[in-house]
DRENPA-3360 file (N, C-alpha, C; in nm, 2 decimals, always signed):
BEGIN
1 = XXXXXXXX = +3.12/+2.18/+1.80/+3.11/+2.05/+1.74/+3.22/+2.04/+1.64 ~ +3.29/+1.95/+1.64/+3.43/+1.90/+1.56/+3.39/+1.87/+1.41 ~ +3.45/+1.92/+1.33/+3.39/+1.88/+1.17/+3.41/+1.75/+1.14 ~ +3.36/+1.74/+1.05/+3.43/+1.55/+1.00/+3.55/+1.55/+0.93 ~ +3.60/+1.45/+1.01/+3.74/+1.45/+0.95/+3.79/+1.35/+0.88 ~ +3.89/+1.39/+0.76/+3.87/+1.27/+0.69/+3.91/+1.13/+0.70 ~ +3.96/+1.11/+0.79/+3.98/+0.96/+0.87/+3.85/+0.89/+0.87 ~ +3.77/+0.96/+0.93/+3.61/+0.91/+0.94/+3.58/+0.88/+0.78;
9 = XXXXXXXX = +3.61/+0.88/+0.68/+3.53/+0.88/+0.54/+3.60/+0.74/+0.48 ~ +3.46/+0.65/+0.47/+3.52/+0.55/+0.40/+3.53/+0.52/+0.26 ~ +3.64/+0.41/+0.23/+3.60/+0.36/+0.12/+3.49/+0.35/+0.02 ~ +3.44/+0.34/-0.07/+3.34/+0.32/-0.16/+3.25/+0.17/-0.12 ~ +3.39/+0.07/-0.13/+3.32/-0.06/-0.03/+3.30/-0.08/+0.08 ~ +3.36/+0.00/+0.15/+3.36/-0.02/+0.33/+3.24/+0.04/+0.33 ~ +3.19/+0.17/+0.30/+3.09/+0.24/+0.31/+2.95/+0.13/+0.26 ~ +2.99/+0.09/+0.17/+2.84/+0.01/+0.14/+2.86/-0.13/+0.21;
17 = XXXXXXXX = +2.96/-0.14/+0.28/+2.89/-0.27/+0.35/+2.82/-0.23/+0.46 ~ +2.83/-0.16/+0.53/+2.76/-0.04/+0.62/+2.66/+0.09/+0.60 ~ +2.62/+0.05/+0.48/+2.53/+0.15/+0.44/+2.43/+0.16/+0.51 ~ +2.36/+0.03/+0.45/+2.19/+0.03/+0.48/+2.17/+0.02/+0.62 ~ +2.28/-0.03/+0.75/+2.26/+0.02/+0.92/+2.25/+0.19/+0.90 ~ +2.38/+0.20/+0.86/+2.40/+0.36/+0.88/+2.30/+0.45/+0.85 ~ +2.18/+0.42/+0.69/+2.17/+0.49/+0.68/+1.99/+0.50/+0.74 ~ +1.95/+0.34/+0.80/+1.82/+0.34/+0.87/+1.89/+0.44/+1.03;
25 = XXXXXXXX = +1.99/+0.46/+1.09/+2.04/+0.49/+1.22/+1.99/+0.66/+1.18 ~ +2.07/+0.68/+1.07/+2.06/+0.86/+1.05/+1.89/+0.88/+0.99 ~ +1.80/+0.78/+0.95/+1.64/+0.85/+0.88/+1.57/+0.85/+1.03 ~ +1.58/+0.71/+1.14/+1.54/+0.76/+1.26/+1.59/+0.89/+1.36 ~ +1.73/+0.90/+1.34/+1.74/+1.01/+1.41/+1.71/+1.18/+1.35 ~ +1.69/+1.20/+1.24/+1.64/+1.29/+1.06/+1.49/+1.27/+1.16 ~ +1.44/+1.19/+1.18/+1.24/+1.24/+1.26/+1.27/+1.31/+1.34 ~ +1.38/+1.33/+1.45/+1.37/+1.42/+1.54/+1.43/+1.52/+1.52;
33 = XXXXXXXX = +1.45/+1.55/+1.41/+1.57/+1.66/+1.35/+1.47/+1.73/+1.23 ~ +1.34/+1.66/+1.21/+1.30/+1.75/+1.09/+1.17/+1.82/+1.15 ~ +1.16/+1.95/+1.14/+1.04/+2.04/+1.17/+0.97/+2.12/+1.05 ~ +0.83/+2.08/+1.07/+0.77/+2.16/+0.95/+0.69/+2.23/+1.00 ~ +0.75/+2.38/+0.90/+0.65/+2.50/+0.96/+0.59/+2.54/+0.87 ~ +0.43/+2.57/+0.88/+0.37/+2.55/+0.79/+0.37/+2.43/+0.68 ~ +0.29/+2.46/+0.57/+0.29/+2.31/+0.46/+0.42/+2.32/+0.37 ~ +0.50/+2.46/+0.39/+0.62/+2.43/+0.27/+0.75/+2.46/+0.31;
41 = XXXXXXXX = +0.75/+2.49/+0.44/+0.88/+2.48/+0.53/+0.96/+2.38/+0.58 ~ +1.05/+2.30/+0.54/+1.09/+2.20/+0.63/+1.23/+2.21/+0.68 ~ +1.22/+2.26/+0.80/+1.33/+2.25/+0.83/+1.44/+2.13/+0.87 ~ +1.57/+2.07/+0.87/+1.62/+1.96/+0.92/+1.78/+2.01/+0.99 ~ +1.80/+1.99/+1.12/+1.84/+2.01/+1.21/+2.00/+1.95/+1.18 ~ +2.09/+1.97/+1.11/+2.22/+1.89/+1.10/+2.31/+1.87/+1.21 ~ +2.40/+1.78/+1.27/+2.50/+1.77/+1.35/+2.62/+1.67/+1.26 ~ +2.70/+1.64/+1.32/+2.79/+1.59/+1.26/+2.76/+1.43/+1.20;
49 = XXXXXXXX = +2.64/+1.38/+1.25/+2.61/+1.25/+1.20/+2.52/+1.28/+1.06 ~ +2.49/+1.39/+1.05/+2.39/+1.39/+0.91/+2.51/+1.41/+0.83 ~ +2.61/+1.50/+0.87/+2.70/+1.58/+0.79/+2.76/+1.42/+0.71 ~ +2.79/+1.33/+0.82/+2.89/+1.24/+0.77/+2.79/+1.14/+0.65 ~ +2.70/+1.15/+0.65/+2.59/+1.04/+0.60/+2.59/+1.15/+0.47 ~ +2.56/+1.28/+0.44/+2.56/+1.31/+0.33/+2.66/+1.30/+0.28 ~ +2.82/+1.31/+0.32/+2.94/+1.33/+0.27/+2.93/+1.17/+0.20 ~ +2.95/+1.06/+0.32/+2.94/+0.97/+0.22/+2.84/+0.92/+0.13;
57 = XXXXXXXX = +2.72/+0.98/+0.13/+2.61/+0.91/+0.03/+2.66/+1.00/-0.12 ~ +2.72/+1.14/-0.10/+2.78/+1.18/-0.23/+2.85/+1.14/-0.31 ~ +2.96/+1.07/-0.21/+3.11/+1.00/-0.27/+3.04/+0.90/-0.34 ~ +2.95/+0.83/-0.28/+2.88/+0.70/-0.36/+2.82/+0.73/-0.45 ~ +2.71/+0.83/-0.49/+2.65/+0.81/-0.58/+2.73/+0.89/-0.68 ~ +2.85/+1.00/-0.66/+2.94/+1.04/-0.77/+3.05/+0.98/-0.80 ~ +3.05/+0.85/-0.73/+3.14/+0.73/-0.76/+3.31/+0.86/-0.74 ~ +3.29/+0.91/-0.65/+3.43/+0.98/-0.60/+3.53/+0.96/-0.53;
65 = XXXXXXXX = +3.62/+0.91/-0.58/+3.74/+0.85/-0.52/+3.88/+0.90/-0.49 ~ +3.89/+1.01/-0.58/+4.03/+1.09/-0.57/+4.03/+1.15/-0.44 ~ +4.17/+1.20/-0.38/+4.21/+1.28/-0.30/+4.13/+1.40/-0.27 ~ +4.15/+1.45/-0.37/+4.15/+1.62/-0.39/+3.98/+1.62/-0.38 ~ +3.90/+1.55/-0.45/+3.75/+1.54/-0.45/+3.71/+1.51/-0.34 ~ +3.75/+1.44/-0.27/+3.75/+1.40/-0.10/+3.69/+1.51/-0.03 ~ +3.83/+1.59/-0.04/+3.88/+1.68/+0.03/+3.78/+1.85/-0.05 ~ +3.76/+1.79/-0.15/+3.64/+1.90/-0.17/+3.49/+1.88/-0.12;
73 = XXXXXXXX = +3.47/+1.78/-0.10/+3.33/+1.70/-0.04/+3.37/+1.74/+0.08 ~ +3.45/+1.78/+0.18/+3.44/+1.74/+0.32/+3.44/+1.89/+0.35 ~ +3.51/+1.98/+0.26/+3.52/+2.11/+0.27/+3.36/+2.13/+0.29 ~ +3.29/+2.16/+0.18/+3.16/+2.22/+0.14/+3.06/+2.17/+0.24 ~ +3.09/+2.01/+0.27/+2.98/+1.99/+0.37/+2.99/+1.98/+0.52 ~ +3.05/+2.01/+0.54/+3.12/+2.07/+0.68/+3.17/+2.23/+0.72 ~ +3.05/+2.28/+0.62/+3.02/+2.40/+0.65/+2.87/+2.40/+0.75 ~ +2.81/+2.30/+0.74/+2.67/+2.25/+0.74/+2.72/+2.19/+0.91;
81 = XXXXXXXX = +2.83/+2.19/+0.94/+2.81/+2.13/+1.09/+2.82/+2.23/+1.19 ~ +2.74/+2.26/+1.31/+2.74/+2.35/+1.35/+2.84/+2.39/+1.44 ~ +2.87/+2.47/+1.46/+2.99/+2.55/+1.57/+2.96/+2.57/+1.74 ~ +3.03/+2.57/+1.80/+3.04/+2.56/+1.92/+2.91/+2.73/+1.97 ~ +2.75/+2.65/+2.02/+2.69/+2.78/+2.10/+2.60/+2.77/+1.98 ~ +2.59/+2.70/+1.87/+2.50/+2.72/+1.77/+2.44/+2.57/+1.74 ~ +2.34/+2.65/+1.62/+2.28/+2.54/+1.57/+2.26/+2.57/+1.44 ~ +2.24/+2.46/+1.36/+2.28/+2.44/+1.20/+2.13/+2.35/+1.18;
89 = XXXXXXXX = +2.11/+2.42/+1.03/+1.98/+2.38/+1.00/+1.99/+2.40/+0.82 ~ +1.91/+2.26/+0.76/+1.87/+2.32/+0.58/+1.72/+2.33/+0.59 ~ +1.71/+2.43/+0.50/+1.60/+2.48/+0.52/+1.57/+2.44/+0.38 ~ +1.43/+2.35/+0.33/+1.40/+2.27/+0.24/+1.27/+2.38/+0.22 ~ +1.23/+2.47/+0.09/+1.07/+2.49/+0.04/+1.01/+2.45/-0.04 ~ +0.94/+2.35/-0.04/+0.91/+2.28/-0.10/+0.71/+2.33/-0.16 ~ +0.73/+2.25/-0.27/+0.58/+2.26/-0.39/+0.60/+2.16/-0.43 ~ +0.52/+2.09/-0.47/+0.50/+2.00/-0.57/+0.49/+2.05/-0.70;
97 = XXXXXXXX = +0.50/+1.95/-0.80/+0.56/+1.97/-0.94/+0.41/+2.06/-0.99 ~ +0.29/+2.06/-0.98/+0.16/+2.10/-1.01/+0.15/+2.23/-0.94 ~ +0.26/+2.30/-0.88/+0.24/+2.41/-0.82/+0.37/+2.51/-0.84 ~ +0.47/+2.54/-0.95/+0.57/+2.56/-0.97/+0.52/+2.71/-0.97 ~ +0.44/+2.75/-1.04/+0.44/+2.94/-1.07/+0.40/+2.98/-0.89 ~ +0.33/+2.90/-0.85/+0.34/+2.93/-0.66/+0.47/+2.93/-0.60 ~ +0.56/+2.83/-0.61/+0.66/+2.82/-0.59/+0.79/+2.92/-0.59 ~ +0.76/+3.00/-0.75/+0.88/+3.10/-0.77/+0.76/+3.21/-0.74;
105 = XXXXXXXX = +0.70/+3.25/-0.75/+0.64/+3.34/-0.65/+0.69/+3.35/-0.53 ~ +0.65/+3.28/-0.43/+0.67/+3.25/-0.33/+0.78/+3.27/-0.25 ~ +0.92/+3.22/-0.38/+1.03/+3.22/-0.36/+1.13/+3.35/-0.40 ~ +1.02/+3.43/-0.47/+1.10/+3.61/-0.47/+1.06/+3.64/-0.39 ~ +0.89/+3.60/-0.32/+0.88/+3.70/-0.22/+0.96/+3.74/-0.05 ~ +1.02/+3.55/-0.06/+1.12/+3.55/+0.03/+1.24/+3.60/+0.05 ~ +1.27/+3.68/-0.08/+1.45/+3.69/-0.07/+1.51/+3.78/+0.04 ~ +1.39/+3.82/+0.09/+1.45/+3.92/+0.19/+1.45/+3.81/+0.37;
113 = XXXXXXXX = +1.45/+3.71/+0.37/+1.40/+3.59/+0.44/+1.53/+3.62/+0.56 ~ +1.63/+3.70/+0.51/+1.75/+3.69/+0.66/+1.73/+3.78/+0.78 ~ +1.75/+3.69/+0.89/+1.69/+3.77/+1.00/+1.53/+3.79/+1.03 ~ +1.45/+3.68/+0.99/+1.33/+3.68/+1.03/+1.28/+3.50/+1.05 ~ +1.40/+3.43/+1.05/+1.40/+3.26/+1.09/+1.41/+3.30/+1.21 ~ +1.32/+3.24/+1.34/+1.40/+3.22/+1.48/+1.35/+3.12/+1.56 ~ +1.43/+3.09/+1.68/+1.38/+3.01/+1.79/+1.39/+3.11/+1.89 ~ +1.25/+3.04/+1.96/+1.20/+3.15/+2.07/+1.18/+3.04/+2.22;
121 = XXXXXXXX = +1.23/+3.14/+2.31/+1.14/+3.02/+2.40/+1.24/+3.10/+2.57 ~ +1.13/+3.14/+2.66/+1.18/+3.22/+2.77/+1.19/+3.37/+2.79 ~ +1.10/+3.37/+2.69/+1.18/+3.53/+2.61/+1.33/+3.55/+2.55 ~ +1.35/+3.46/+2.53/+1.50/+3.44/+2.47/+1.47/+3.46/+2.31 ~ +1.57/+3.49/+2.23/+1.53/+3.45/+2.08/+1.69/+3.47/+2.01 ~ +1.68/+3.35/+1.93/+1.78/+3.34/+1.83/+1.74/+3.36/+1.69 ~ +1.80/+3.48/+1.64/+1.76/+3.54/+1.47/+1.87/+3.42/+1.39 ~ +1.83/+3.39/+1.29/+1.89/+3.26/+1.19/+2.00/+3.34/+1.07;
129 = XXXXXXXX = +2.10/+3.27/+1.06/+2.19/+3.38/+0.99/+2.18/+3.25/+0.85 ~ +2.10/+3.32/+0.70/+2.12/+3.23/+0.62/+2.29/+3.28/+0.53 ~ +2.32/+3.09/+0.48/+2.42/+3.12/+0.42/+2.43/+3.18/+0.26 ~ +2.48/+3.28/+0.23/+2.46/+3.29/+0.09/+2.57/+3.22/-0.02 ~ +2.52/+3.17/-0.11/+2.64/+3.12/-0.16/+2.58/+3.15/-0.33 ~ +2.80/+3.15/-0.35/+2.80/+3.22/-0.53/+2.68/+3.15/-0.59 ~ +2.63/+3.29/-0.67/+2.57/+3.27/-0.79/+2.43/+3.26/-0.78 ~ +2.40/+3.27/-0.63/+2.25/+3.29/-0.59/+2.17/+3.46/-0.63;
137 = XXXXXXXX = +2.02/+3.44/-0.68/+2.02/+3.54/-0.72/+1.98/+3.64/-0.63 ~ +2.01/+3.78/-0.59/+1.97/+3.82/-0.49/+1.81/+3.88/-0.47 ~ +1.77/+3.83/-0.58/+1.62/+3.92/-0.58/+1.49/+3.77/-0.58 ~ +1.54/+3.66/-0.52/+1.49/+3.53/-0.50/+1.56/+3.41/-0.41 ~ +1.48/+3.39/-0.33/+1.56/+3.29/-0.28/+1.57/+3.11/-0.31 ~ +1.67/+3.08/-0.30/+1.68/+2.91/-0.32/+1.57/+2.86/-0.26 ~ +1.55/+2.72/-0.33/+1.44/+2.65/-0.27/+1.55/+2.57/-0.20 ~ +1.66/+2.55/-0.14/+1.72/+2.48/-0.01/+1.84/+2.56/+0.00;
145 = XXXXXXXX = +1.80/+2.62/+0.13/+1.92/+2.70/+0.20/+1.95/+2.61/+0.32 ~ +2.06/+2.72/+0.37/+2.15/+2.66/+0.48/+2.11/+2.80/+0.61 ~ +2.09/+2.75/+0.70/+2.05/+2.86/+0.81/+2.17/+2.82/+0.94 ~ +2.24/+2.90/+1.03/+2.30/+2.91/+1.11/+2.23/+2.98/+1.24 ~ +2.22/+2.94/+1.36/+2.13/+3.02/+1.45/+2.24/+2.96/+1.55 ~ +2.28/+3.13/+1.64/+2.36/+3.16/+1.76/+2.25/+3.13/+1.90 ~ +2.29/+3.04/+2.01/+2.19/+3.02/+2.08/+2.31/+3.06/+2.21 ~ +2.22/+3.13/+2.29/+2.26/+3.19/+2.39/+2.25/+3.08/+2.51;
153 = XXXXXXXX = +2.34/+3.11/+2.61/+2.31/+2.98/+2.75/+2.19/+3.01/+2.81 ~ +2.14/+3.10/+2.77/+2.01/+3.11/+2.83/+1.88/+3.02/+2.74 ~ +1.92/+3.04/+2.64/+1.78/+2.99/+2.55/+1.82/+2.86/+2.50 ~ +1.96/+2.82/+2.52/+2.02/+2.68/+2.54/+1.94/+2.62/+2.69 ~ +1.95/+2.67/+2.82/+1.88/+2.62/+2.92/+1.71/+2.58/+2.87 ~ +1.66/+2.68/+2.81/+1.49/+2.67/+2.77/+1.51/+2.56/+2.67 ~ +1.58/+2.56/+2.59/+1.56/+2.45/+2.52/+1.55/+2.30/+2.57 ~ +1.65/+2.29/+2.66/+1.68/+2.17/+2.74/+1.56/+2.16/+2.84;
161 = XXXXXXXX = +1.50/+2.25/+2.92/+1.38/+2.23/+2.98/+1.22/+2.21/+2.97 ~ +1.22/+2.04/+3.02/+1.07/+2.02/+2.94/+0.97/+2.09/+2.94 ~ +0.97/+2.20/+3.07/+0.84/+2.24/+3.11/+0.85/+2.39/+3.00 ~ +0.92/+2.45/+2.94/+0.94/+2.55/+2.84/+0.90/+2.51/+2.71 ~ +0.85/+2.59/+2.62/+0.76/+2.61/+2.51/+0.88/+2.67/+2.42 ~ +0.91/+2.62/+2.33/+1.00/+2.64/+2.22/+0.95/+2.63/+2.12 ~ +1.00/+2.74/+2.03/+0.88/+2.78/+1.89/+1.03/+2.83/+1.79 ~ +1.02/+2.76/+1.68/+1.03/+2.79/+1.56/+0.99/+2.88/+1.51;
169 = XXXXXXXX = +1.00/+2.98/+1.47/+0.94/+3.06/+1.38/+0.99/+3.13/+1.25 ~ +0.88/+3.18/+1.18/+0.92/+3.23/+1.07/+0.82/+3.34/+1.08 ~ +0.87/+3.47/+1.06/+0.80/+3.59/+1.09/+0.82/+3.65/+0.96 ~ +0.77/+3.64/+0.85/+0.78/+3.68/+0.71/+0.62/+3.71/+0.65 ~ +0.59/+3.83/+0.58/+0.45/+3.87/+0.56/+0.41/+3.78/+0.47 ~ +0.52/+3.68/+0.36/+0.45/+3.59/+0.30/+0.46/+3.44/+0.33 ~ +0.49/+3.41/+0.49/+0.51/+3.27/+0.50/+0.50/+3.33/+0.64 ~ +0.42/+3.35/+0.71/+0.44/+3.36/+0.88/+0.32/+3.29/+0.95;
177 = XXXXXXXX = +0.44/+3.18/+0.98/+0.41/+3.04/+1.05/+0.52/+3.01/+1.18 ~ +0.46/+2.89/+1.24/+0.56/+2.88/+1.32/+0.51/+2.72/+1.36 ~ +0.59/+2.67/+1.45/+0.60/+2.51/+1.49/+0.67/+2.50/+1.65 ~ +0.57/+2.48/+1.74/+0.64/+2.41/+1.84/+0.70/+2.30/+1.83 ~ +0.87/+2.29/+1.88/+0.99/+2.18/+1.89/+0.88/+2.07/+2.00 ~ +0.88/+1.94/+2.00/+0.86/+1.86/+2.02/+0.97/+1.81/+2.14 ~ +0.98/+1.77/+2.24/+1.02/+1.70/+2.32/+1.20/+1.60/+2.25 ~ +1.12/+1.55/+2.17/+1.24/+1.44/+2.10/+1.37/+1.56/+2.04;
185 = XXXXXXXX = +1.30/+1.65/+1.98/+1.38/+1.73/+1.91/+1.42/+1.84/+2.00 ~ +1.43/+1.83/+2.10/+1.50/+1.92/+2.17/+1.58/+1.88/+2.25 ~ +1.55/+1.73/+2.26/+1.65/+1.65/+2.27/+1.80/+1.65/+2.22 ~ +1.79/+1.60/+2.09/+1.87/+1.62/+1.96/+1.97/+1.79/+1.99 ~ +1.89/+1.86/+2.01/+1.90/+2.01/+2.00/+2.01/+2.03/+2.14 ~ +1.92/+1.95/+2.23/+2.10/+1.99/+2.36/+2.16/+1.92/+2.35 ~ +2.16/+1.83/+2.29/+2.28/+1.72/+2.25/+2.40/+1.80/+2.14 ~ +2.34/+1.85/+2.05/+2.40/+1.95/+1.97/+2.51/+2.06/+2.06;
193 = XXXX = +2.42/+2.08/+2.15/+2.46/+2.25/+2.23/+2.54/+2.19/+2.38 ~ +2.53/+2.08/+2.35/+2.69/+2.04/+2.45/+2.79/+1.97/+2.37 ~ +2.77/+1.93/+2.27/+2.85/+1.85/+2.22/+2.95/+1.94/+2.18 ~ +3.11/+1.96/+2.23/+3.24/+2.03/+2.21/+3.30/+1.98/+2.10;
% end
């Protein structure tokens, strides 16, 4: 999948005369892109139409106009677009405000969280490669990461096939849950895994 380029990035006004289509077009296609596993897992499935909708909802609300700030927005979030054979995912853990000491609990006991994200389905499985980034502490993990999963042409085929059972999972002794992909969302998902 081709990153966004910055030809695609509009103006501050062009963008908001086109906002409010654009940005009802990306919350209905965000339903078939968001998976929750368990009650504090949400995953959301990125391709290059989310990528472009956060790039410009940033410029707007950081009122960012320069060159170089452009070009730093496009950098960072177009790390978030997936690569050709893969799939790109943020991974949201969420608590509500009345549950915060759960929360950072919760969230050291995951730091060890890489390599136990996957999709399954055929006997195929894809392990989730999270991204680390500066300044993260290593003995807790963020409450929103960025996950990368390599999908083989075989579990690319299961995915694409209705009659196959595709499972999200998370195999972690303090969060092990999982979520069957839905029909719609694996839609989304081979649309991703052909798109060149």
């Amino acid at each position: 999948m081709r990153d966004v380029a910055r030809a695609e990035i509009l103006d501050l006004g062009a963008y908001e005369a086109i906002r409010l289509r654009f940005r009802d077009r990306i919350i209905a296609m965000k339903r078939h892109r968001r998976v929750a596993v368990g009650d504090h897992m949400t995953f959301i499935f990125e391709n290059r139409d989310t990528v472009l909708f956060q790039i410009q909802e940033m410029l707007r609300t950081e009122r960012i106009t320069t060159e170089s700030a452009i070009e730093h927005e496009l950098r960072t979030y177009n790390d978030l677009v997936p690569g050709e054979g893969e799939l790109s995912a943020t991974l949201m853990i969420e608590y509500d405000d009345d549950h915060k000491a759960e929360r950072a609990e919760v969230l050291s006991k995951l730091a060890d969280l890489e390599g136990k994200v996957m999709l399954r389905a055929g006997g195929e499985t894809s392990r989730a490669i999270l991204t680390r980034l500066p300044g993260e502490e290593p003995d807790r993990l963020p409450a929103v990461n960025y996950l990368r999963s390599p999908v083989s042409e075989a579990l690319a085929r299961h995915i694409e096939d209705a009659s196959a059972e595709v499972l999200l999972q998370v195999e972690h002794p303090a969060y092990p849950f999982e979520a069957l992909l839905t029909a719609a969302t694996r839609r989304e998902l081979s649309a991703d895994l052909r798109e060149r």
